[in-house]
C-alpha positions as a Markdown table, in Angstrom:
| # | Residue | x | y | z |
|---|---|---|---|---|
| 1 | Unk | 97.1 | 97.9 | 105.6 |
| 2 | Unk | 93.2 | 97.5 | 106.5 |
| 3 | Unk | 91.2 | 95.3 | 103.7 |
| 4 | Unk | 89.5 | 98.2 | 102.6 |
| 5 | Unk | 92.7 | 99.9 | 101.3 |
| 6 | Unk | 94.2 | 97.0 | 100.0 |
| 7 | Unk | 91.1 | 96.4 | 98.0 |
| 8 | Unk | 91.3 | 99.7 | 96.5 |
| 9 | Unk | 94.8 | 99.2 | 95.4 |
| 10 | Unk | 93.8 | 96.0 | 93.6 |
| 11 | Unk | 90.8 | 98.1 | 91.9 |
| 12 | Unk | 93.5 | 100.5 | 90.7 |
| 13 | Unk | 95.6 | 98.4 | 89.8 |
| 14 | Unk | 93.2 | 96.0 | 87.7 |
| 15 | Unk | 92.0 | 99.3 | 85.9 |
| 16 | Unk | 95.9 | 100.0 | 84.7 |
| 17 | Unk | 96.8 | 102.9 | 87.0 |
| 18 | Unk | 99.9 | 102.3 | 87.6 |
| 19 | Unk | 101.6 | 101.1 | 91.3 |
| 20 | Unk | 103.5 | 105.1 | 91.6 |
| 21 | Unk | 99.8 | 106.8 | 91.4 |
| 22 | Unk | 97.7 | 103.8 | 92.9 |
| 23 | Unk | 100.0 | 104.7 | 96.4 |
| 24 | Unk | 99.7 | 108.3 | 95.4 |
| 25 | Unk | 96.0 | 108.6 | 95.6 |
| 26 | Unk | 96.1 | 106.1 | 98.6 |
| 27 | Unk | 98.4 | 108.9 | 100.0 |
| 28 | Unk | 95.8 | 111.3 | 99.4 |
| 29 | Unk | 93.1 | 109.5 | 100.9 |
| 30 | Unk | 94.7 | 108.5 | 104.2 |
| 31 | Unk | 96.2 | 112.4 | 104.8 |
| 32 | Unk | 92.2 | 113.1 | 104.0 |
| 33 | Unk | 91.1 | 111.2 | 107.0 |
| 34 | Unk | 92.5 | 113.6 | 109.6 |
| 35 | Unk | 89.3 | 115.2 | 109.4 |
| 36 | Unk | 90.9 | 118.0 | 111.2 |
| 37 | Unk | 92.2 | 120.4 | 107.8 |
| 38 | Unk | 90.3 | 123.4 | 107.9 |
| 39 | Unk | 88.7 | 125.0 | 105.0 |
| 40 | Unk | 90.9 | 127.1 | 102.6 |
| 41 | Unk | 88.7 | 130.8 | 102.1 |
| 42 | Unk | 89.5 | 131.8 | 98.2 |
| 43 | Unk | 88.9 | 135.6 | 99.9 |
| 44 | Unk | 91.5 | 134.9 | 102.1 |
| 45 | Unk | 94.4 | 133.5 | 99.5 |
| 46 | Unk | 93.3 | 130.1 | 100.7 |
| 47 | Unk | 94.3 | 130.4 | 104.2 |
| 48 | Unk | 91.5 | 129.4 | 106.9 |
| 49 | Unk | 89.4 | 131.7 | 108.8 |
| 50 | Unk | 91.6 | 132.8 | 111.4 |
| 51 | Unk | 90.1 | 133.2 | 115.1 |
| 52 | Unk | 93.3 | 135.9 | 116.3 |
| 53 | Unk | 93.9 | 139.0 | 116.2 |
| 54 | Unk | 97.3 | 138.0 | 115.0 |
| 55 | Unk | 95.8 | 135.3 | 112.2 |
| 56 | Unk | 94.4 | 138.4 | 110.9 |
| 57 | Unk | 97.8 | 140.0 | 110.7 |
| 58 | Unk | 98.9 | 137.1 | 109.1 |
| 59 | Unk | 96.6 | 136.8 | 106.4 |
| 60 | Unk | 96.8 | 140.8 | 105.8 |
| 61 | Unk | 100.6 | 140.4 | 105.1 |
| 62 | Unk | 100.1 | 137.1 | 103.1 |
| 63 | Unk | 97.6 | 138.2 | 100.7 |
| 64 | Unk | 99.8 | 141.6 | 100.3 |
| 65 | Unk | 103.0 | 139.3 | 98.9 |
| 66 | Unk | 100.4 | 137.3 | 96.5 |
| 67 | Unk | 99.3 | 140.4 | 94.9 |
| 68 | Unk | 102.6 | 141.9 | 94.4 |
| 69 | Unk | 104.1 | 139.1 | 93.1 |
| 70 | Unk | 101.1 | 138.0 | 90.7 |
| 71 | Unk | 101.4 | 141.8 | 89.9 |
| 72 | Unk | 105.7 | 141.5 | 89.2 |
| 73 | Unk | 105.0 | 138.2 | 87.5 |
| 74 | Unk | 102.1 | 139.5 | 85.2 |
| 75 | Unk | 104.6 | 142.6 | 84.2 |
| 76 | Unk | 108.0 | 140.2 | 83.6 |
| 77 | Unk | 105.5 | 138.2 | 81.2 |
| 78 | Unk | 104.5 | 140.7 | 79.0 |
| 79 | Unk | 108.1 | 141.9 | 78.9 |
| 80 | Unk | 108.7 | 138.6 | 77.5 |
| 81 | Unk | 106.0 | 138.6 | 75.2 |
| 82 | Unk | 106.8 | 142.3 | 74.1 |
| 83 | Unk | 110.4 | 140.8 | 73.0 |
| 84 | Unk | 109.4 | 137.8 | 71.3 |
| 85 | Unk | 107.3 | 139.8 | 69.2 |
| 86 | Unk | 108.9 | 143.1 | 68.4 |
| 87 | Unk | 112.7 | 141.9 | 68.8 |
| 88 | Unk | 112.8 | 138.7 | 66.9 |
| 89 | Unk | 115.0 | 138.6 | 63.6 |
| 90 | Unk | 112.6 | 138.4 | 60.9 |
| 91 | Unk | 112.9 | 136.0 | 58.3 |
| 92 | Unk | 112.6 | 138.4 | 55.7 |
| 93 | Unk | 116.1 | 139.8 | 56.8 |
| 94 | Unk | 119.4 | 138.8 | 57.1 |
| 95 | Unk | 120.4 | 141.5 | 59.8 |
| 96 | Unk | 120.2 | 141.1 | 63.6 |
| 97 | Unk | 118.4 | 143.1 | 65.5 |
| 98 | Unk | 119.8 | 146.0 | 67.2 |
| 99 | Unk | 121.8 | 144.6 | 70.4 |
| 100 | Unk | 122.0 | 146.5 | 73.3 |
| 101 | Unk | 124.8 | 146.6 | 75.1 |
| 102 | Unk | 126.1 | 148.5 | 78.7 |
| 103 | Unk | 123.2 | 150.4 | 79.0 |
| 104 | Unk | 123.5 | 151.8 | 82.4 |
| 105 | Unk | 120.3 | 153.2 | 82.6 |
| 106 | Unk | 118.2 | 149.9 | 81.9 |
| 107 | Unk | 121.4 | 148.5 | 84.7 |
| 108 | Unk | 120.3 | 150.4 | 87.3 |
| 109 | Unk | 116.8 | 149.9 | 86.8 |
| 110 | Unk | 116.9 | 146.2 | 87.0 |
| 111 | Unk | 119.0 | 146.8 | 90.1 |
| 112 | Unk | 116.8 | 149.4 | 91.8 |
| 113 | Unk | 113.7 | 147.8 | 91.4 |
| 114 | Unk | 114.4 | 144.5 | 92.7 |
| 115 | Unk | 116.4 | 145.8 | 95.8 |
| 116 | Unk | 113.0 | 148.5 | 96.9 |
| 117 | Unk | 110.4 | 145.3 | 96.4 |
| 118 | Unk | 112.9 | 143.3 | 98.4 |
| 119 | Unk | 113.3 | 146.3 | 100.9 |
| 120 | Unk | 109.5 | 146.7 | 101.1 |
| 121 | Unk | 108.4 | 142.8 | 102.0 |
| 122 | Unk | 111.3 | 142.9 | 104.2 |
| 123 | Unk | 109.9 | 146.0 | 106.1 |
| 124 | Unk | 106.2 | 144.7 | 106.3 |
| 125 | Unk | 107.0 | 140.9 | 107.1 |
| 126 | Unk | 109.5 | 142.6 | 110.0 |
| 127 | Unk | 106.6 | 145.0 | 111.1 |
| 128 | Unk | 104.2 | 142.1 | 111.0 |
| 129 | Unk | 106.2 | 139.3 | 113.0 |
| 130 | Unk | 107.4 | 141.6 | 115.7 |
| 131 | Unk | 103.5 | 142.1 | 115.9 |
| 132 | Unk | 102.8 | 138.6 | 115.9 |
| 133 | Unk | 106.0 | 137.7 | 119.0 |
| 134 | Unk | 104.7 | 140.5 | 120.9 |
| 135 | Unk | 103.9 | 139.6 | 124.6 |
| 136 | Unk | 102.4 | 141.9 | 127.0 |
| 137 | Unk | 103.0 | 140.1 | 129.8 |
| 138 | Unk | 99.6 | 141.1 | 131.1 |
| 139 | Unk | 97.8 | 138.1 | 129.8 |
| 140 | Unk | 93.9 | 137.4 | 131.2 |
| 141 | Unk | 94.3 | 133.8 | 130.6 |
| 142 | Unk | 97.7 | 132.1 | 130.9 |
| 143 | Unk | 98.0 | 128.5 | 129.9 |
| 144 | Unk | 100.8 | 126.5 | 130.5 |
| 145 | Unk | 101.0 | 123.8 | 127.6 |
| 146 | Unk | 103.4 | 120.7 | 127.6 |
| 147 | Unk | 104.0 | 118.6 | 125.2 |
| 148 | Unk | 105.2 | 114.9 | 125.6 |
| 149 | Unk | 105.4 | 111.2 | 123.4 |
| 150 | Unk | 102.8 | 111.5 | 122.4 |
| 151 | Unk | 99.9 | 114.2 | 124.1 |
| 152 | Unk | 99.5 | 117.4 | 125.6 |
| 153 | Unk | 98.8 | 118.4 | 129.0 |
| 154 | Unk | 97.1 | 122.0 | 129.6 |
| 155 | Unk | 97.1 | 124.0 | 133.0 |
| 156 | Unk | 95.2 | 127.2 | 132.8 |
| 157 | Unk | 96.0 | 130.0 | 135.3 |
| 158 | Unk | 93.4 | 133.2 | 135.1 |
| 159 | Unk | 92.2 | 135.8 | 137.1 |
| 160 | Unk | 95.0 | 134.0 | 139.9 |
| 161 | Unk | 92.8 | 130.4 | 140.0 |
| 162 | Unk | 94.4 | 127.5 | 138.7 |
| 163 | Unk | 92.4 | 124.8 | 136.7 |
| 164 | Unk | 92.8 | 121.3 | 136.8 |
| 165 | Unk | 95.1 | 120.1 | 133.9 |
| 166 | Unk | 93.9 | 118.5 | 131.0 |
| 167 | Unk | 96.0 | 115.8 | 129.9 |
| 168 | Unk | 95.7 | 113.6 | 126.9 |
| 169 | Unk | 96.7 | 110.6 | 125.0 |
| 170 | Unk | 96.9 | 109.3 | 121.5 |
| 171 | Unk | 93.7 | 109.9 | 119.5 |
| 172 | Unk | 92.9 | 109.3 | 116.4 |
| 173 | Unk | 90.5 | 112.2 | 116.0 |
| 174 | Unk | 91.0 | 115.5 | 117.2 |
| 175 | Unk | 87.6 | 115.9 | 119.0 |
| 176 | Unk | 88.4 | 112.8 | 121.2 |
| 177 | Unk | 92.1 | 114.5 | 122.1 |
| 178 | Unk | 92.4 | 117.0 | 125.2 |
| 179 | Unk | 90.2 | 119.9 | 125.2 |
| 180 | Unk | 91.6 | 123.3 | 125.9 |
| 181 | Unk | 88.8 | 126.2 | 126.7 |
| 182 | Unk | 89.3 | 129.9 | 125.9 |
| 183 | Unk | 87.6 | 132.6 | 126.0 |
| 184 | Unk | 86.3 | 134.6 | 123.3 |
| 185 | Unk | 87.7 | 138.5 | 123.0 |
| 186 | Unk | 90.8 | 137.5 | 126.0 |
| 187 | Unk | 93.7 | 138.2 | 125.9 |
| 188 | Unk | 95.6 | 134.8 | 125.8 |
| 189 | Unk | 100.0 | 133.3 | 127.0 |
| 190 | Unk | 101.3 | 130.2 | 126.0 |
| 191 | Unk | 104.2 | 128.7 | 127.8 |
| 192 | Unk | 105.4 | 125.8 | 126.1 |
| 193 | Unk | 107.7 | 122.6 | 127.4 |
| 194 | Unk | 108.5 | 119.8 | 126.2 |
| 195 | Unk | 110.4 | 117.0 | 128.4 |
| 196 | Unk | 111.5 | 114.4 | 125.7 |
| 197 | Unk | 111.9 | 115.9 | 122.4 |
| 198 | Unk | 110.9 | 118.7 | 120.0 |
| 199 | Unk | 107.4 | 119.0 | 119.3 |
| 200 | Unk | 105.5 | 121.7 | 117.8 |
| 201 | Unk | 101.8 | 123.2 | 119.1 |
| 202 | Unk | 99.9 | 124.0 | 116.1 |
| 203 | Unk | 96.1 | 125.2 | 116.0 |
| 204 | Unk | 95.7 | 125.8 | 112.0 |
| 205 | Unk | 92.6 | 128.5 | 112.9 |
| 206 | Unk | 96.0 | 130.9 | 114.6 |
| 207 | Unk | 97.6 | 130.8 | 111.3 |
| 208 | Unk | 100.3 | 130.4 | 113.8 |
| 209 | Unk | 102.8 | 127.5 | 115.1 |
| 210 | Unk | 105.7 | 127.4 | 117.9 |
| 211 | Unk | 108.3 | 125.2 | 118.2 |
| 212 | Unk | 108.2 | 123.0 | 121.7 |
| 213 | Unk | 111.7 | 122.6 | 122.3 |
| 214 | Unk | 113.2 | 120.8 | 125.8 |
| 215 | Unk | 115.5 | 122.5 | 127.5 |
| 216 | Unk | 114.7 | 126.1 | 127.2 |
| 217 | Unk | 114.5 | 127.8 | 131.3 |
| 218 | Unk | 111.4 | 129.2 | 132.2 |
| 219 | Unk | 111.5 | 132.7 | 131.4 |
| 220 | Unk | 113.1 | 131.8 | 127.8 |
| 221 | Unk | 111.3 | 134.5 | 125.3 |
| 222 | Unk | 111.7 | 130.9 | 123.1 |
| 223 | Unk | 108.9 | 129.4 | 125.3 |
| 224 | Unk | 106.3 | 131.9 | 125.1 |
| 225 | Unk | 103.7 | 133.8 | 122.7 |
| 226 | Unk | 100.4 | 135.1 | 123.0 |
| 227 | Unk | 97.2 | 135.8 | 121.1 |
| 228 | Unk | 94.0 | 137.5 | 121.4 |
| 229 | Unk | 90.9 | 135.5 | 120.4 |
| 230 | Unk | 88.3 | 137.1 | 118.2 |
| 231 | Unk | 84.6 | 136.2 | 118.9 |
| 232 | Unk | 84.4 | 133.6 | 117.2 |
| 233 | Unk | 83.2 | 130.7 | 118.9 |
| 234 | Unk | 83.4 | 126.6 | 118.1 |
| 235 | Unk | 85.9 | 123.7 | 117.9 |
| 236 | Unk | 88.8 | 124.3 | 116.4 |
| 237 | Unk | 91.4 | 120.8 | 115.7 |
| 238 | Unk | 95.5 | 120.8 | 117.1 |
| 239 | Unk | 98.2 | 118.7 | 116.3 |
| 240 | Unk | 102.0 | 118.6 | 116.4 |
| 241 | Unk | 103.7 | 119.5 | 113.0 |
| 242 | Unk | 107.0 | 118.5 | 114.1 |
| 243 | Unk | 107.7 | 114.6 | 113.7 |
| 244 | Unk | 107.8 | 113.3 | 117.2 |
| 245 | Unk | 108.0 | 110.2 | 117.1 |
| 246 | Unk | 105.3 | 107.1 | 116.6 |
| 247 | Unk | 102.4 | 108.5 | 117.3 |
| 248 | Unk | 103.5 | 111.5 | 116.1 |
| 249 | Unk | 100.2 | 111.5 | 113.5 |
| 250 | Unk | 98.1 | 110.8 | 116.9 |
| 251 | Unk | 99.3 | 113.7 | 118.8 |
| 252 | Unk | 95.8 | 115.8 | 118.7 |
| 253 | Unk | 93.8 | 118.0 | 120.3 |
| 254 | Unk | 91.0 | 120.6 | 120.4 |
| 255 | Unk | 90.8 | 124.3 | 121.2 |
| 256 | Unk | 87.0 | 125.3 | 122.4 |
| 257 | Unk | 86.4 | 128.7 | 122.4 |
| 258 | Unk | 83.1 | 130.0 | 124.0 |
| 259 | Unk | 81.3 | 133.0 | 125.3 |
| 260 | Unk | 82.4 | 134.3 | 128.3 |
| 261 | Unk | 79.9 | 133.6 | 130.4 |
| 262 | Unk | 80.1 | 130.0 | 129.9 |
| 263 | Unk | 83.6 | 130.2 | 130.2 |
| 264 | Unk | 83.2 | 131.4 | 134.1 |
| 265 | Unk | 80.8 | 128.1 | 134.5 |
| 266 | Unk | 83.8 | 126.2 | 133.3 |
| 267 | Unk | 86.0 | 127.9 | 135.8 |
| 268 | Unk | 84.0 | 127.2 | 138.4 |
| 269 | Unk | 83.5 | 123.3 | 137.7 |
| 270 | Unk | 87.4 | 123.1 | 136.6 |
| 271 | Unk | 89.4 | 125.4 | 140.0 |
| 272 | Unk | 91.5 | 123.0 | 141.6 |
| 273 | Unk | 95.2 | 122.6 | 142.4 |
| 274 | Unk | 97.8 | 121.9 | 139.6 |
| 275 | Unk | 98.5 | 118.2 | 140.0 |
């Protein structure tokens, strides 16, 4: 633990917060240091801006299952609220109130309405995911991305030139990890390997995450997916989100999308054989 931390506990602790929440907001504080969490949008149900076509899918179909389930939660209260007031045994009288008993109307109700709002998230997250798997196979950039203990190494193919790979290691801060540049408005395939164990290629700004697992042959549906970038250009963090290992928290990296036209003068300074 570096001074400064253990300082902080001793602060906490000599102002009476106790050890549990001292390490709690310790936690907190550490996880904050990332520096790589992008910035939840209230407009968008607190997801991040996405920069896909497909994010956008995403956050279409999660903002659609918040608002009908505030909306069925906001009904099942004032149900409640309706019973407790107007069927509650008064003081006043003795009686119960009127019980209801085997009323197969109100039965078939609570069965019918549950089983079409189940039936209707069911159809849209189906529609939306086979959206989101969807490969053309007619990519305009294809990158070939492998993950290992404890980087990335990125080999981009398009319009039949291959780029020199960019591999990585252990960083501390995404900006310093390797540096994969896309295109704005392209079409882009990932095909991902792994040679050791199962990692997991996460760019938050996709709303989107795939499983690297070893093993899987080459033309393995499992291995690929593919987005389409929206004009949105800057420098957006990666990490894995499957624990890897020791340097599992260290496993970053950076996706750079720019305008096209730069993008051809990184081509040209980048061509070169796959090593």
């Amino acid at each position: 633990m570096s001074p400064t931390r253990r300082s902080t506990r001793r602060s906490l602790a000599r102002r009476g917060v106790p050890r549990a929440a001292a390490l709690a907001l310790l936690l907190a504080t550490v996880t904050a240091c990332a520096n790589d969490v992008p910035k939840a949008d209230w407009s968008r149900g607190l997801l991040p801006t996405s920069i896909t076509t497909q994010g956008d899918t995403i956050t279409n179909l999660w903002n659609g299952a918040w608002i009908a389930a505030l909306a069925t939660g906001v009904v099942v209260i004032v149900l409640i609220v309706w019973a407790c007031i107007f069927h509650t045994r008064r003081r006043a009288k003795a009686e119960l109130p009127p019980q209801v008993r085997y009323n197969l109307p109100i039965e078939i109700f609570y069965t019918l309405v549950p089983l079409v709002m189940v039936s209707v998230f069911f159809f849209f997250t189906a529609r939306d995911t086979r959206e989101v798997d969807a490969v053309s196979g007619k990519p305009d950039v294809q990158v070939k991305v492998e993950a290992f203990q404890w980087s990335w190494r990125f080999t981009t193919v398009v319009g039949g030139k291959t780029l020199k790979p960019v591999t990585g290691t252990p960083v501390s801060d995404y900006h310093q990890g390797p540096q994969l540049v896309l295109p704005v408005n392209k079409r882009v395939e990932f095909d991902l390997s792994s040679p050791d164990v199962i990692h997991s290629f996460w760019v938050p700004a996709f709303l989107f995450k795939r499983d690297v697992i070893p093993g899987l042959l080459e033309n393995d549906k499992g291995r690929k997916f593919e987005i389409t970038t929206l004009n949105k250009p800057g420098v957006y963090a990666g990490r894995c989100a499957e624990l890897c290992g020791v340097d599992h928290s260290r496993m970053l990296f950076n996706v750079k999308l720019v305008p096209q036209a730069e993008y051809d003068q990184y081509i040209a300074t980048q061509t070169g054989s796959a090593q």
